[in-house]
C-alpha positions as CSV (number, residue, x, y, z in Angstrom):
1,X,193.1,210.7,201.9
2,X,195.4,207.6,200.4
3,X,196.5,209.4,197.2
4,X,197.7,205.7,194.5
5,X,199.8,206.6,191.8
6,X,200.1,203.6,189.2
7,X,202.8,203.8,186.2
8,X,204.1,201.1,183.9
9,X,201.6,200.4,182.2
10,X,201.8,199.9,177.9
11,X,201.9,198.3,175.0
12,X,203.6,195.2,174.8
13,X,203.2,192.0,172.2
14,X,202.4,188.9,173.1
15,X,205.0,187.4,175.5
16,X,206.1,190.2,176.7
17,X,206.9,191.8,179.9
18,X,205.8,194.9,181.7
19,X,206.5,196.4,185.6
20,X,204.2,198.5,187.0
21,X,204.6,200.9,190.2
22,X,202.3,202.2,192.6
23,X,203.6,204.9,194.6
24,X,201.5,205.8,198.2
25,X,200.8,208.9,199.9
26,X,198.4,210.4,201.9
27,X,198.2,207.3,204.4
28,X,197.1,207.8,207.5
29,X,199.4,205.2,209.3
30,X,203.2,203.4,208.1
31,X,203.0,202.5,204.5
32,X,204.0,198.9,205.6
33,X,200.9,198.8,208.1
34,X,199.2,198.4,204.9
35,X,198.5,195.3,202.8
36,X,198.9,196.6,199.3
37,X,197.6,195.0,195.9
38,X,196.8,194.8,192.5
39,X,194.0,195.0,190.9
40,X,192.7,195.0,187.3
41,X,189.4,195.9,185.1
42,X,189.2,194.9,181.8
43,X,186.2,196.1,179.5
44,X,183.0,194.7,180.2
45,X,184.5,192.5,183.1
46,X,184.5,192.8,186.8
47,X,187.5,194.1,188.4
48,X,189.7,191.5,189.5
49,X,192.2,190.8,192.2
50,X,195.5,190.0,190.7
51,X,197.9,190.0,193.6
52,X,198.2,191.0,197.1
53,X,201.6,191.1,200.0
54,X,201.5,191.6,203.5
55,X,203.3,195.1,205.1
56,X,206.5,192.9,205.7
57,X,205.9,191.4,201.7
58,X,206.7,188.4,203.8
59,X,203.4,187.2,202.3
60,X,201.7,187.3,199.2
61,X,198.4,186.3,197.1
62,X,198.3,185.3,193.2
63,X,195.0,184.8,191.4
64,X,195.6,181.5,189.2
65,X,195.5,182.9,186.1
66,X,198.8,184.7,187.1
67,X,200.7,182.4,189.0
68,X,204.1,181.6,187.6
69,X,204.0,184.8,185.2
70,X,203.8,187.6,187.5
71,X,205.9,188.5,191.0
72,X,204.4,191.3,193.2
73,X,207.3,193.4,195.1
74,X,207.2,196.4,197.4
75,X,209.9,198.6,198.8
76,X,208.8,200.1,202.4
77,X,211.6,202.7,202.0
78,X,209.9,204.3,199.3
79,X,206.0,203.9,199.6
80,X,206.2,201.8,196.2
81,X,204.6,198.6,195.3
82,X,205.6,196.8,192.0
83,X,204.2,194.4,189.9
84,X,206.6,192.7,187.7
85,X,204.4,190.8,184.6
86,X,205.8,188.6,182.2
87,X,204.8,186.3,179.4
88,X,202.2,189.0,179.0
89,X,199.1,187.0,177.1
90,X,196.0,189.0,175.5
91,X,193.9,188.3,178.4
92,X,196.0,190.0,180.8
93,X,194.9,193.6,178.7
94,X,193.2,195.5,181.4
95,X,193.2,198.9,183.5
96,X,195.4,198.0,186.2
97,X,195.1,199.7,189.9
98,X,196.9,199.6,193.1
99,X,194.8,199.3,196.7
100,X,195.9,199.8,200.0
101,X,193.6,197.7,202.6
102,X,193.4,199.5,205.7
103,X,195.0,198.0,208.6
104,X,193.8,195.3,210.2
105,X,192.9,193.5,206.6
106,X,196.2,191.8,206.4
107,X,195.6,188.5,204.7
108,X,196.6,189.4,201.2
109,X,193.5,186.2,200.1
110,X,191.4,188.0,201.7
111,X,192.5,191.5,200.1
112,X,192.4,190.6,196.9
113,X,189.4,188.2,197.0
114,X,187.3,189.7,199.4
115,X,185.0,192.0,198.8
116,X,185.8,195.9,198.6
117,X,185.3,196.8,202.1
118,X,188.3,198.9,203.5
119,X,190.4,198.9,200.4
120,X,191.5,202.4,199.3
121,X,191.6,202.6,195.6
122,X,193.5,206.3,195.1
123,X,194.7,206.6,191.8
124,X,193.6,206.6,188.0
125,X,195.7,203.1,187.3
126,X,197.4,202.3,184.3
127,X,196.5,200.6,180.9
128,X,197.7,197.6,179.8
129,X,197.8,196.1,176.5
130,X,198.5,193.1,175.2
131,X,198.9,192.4,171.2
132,X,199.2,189.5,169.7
């Protein structure tokens, strides 16, 4: 059972900047056989894909509202994916999650756009919140 443990997460002002770790276990194959991303829910909203890499990180996915702001990271060695967030804006506040798509899911659009189907959400995420 994929076991997702997501840190990082806080209380920052307006502006500001926040990283957030994900560390895997549990997989049932190589951690960088997996497509890994990042996912948010705020309140009353859907959850939302935020950013995705490939196994190699030779790849990666950005919705728009993040692009420019935020740089998604991950360190095979170590079973850790990071997300690093800056210029943190009050729309960004949300519960944030790591996913691990199984294998075979690689294209990090199609992880973090697609719909839920084979992603592995393991963990109890981490808040994040923006004040202005």
């Amino acid at each position: 059972q994929v076991h997702l443990v997501e840190s990082g997460g806080g209380l920052v002002q307006d502006g500001g900047s926040l990283k957030l770790s994900c560390i895997a276990s549990g997989l049932t194959f190589n951690f960088d056989d997996y497509t890994m991303g990042w996912f948010r829910q705020a309140p009353g909203k859907e959850r939302e894909g935020v950013s995705c890499i490939t196994g190699s990180g030779g790849s990666t996915y950005y919705v728009d509202s993040v692009k420019g702001r935020f740089a998604i990271s991950r360190d095979n060695a170590n079973n850790a994916v990071y997300l690093q967030m800056n210029g943190l804006k009050s729309e960004d506040t949300a519960k944030y999650y790591c996913a691990a798509a199984d294998p075979g899911r690689d294209d990090p659009y199609d992880a973090c756009s697609g719909d839920a189907y084979g992603l592995n959400f393991g963990g109890k995420g981490t808040a994040v919140t923006i004040s202005s």
